[in-house]
C-alpha positions in Angstrom: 0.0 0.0 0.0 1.3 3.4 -0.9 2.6 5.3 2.3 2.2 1.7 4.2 3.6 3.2 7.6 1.4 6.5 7.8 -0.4 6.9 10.8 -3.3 8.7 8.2 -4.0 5.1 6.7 -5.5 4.5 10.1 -6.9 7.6 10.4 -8.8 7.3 7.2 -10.2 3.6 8.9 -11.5 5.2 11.9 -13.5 7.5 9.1 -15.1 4.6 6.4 -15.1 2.0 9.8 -17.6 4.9 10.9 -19.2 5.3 7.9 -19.8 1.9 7.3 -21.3 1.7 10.6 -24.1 4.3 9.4 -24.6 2.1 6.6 -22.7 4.1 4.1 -21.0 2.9 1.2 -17.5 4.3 0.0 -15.9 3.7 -3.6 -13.0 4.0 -4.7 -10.7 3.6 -7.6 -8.1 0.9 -7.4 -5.8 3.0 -9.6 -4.5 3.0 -13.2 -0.8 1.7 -12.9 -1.5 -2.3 -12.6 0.1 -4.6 -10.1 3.0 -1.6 -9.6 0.3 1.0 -8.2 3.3 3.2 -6.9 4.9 3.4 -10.1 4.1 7.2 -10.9 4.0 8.2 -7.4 7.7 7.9 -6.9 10.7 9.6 -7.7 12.6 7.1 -9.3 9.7 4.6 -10.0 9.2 1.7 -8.0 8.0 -1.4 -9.8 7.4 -2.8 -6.1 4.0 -4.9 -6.2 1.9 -2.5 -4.4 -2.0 -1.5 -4.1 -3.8 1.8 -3.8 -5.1 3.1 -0.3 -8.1 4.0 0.3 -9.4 0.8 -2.0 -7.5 -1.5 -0.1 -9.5 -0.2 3.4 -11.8 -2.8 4.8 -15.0 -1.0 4.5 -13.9 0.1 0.5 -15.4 -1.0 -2.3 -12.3 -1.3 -4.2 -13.1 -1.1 -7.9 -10.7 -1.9 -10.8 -11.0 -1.5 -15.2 -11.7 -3.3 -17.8 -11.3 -2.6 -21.5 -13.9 -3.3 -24.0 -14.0 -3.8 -27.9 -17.2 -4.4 -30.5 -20.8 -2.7 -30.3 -23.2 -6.2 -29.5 -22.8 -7.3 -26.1 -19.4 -6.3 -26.5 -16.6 -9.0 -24.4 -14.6 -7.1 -21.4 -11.0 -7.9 -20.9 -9.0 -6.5 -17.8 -7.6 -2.9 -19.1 -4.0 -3.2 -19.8 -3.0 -0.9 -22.4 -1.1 1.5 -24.1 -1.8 4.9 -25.3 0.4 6.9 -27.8 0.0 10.5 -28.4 0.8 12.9 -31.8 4.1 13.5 -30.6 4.9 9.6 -30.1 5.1 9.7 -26.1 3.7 6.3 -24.8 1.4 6.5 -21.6 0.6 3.4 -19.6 -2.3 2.0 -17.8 -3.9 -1.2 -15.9 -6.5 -1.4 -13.3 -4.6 -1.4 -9.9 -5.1 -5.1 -8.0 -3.4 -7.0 -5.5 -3.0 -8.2 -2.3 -2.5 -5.7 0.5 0.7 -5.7 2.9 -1.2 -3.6 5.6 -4.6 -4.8 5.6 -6.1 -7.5 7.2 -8.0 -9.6 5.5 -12.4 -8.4 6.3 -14.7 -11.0 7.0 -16.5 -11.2 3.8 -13.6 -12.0 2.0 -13.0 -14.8 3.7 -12.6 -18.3 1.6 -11.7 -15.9 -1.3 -8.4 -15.8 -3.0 -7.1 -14.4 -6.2 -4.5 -16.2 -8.3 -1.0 -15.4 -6.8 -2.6 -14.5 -3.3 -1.2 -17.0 -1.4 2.5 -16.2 -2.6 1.9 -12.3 -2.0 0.2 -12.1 1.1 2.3 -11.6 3.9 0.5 -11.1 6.5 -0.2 -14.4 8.4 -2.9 -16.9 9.0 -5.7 -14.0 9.5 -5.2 -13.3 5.6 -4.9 -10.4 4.0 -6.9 -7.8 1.8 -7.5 -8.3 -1.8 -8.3 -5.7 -4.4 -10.4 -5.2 -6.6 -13.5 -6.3 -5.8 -15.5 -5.3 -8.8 -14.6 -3.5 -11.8 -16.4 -1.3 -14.6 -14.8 0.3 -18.0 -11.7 2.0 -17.4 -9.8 1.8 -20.8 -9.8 5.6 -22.3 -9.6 4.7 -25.4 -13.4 3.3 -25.2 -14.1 5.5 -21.7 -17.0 8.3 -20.9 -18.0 10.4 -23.2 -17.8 14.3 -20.8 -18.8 17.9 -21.8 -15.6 19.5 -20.1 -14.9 23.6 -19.9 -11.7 23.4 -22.0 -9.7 27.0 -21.0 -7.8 27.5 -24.1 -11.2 26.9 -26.2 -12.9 29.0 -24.1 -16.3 27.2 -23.9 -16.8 23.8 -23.4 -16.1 20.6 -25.2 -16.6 16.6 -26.1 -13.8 14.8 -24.5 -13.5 10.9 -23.4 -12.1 10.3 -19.9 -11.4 6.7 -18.7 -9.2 5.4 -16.1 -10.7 3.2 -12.7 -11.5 6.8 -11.4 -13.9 6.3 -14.2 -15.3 2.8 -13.1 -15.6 3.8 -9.5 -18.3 6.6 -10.1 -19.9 3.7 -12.1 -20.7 2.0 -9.1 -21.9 4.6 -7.0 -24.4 5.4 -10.0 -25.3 2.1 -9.6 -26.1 2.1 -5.5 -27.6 5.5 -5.9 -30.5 4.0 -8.4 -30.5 1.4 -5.8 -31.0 3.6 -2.9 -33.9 5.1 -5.2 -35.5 2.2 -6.6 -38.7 0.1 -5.6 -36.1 -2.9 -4.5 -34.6 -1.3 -1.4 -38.8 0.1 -0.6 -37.0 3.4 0.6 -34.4 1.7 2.6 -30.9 2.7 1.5 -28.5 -0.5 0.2 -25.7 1.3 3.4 -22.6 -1.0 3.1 -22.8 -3.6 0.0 -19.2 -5.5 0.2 -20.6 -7.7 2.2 -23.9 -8.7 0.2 -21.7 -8.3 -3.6 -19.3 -11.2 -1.7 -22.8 -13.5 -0.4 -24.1 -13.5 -3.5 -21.2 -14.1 -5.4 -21.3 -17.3 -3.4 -24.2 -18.5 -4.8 -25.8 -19.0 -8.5 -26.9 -15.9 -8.5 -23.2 -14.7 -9.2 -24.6 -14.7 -13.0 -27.0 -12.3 -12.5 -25.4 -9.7 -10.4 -22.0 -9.8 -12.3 -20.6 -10.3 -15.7 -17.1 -12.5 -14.9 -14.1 -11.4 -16.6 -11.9 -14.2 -17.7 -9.3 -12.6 -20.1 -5.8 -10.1 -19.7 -4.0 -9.4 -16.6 -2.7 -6.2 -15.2 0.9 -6.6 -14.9 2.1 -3.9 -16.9 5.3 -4.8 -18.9 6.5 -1.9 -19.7 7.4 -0.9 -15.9 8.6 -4.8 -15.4 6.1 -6.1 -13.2 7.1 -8.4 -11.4 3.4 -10.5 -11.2 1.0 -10.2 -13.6 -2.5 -11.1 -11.6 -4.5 -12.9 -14.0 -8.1 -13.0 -14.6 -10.0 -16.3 -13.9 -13.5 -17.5 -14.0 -14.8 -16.4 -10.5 -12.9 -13.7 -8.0 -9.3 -12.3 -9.6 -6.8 -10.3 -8.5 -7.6 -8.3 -12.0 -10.7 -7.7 -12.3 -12.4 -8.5 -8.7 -15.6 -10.3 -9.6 -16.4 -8.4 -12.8 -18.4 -5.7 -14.0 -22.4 -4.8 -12.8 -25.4 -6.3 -14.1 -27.2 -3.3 -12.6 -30.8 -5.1 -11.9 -28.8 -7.8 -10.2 -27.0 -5.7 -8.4 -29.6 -4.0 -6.7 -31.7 -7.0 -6.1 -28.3 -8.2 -4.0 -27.8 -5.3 -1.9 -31.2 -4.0 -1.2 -31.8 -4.5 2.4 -28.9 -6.4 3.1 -26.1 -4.4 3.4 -27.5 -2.0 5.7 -26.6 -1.1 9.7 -28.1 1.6 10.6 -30.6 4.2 9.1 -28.1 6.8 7.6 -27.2 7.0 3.8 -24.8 8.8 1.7 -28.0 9.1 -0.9 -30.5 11.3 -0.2 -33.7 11.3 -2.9 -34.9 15.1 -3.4 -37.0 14.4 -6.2 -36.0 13.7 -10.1 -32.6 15.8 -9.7 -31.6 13.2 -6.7 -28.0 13.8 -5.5 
């Protein structure tokens, strides 16, 4: 994890601990550098295998990329790529996953394991954390299509944005329709983790999440040392895949709630 001995990584649990007690959910991107999540963060670049904090806190959603190609029921891949721009500079990116060296492993995880987890975590026989545990689109060259305020245009413009910081705000969007829809009856969905990780135990894994089962995100270029692969089922790549949105808020409706409080408030049709 980046900054592993910082007291503010246990700080920041004291915060989403708290928050998932009030039955808030937090997201967060798992980052866009692969199995070497430190890479770009520091001066020379480590190619340590590392994973992105806040994802890798307990009460996280951690949430990774995929790529996608084709317009009918287009297949996913995890997002490892390369982007080159008009003046031939080469830019990098993979969906951040791993197994974390300062986080303990949370209960719903438990029985779960990611290829390469057992050689990578190093933290005893209570396990450790693994990241991602879903993913969504992150690949810019096929990512979100934004009206941006562009300064040297002086208005705005069509731009396309990708990255996992893309993904993540995929799956709040798809907790907030939860939070709003007929499923959780006005009650919000709170903390999902651990009702994503009960019903990926069951057959209903088919309906709540599309499995990714092709790429890695060990980025070559920065010589990786492990590439996680994905695998039918959980991965170290790819978590357990990307939302079917109606199965995912028939899972967490109801379920993943502690107390009354939400982090989604409905006002009426412009609900933030």
């Amino acid at each position: 994890d980046a900054a592993q001995d910082s007291p503010f990584i246990g700080e920041e649990g004291t915060i989403f601990n708290l928050m998932a007690a009030q039955g808030q959910t937090v997201v967060a991107a798992t980052g866009d550098d692969g199995t070497t999540d430190c890479y770009r963060a520091t001066d020379p670049p480590s190619n340590e295998l590392s994973v992105d904090d806040p994802a890798s806190q307990p009460t996280v959603l951690g949430v990774g990329g995929t790529a996608m190609k084709g317009l009918s029921n287009p297949p996913q891949s995890v997002w490892n790529s390369v982007q080159t721009d008009s003046e031939g500079n080469h830019y990098y990116g993979a969906g951040g996953g791993g197994v974390s060296v300062v986080q303990g492993q949370p209960s719903f995880q438990q029985g779960v394991a990611g290829s390469g987890y057992a050689a990578h975590c190093t933290l005893g026989a209570g396990g450790c954390r693994q990241v991602p545990d879903v993913s969504a689109l992150a690949d810019p060259s096929e990512g979100y299509v934004i009206d941006e305020y562009d300064s040297d245009l002086g208005g705005t413009a069509i731009n396309i944005i990708g990255g996992t910081s893309g993904a993540a705000p995929t799956w709040a969007a798809v907790f907030a329709l939860a939070d709003a829809s007929t499923a959780c009856n006005g009650t919000p969905a709170g903390e999902v983790a651990p009702a994503l990780y009960q019903a990926a135990a069951t057959p209903a894994r088919y309906t709540v999440f599309r499995d990714i089962t092709t790429g890695n995100n060990g980025i070559s270029a920065y010589s990786a040392p492990f590439a996680y692969p994905a695998t039918a089922g959980y991965d170290l790549a790819s978590g357990w895949g990307v939302p079917n949105t109606t199965g995912v808020i028939s899972a967490v409706c109801g379920k993943g709630l502690v107390s009354a409080a939400s982090y989604y408030t409905p006002v009426g049709q412009n609900a933030v």
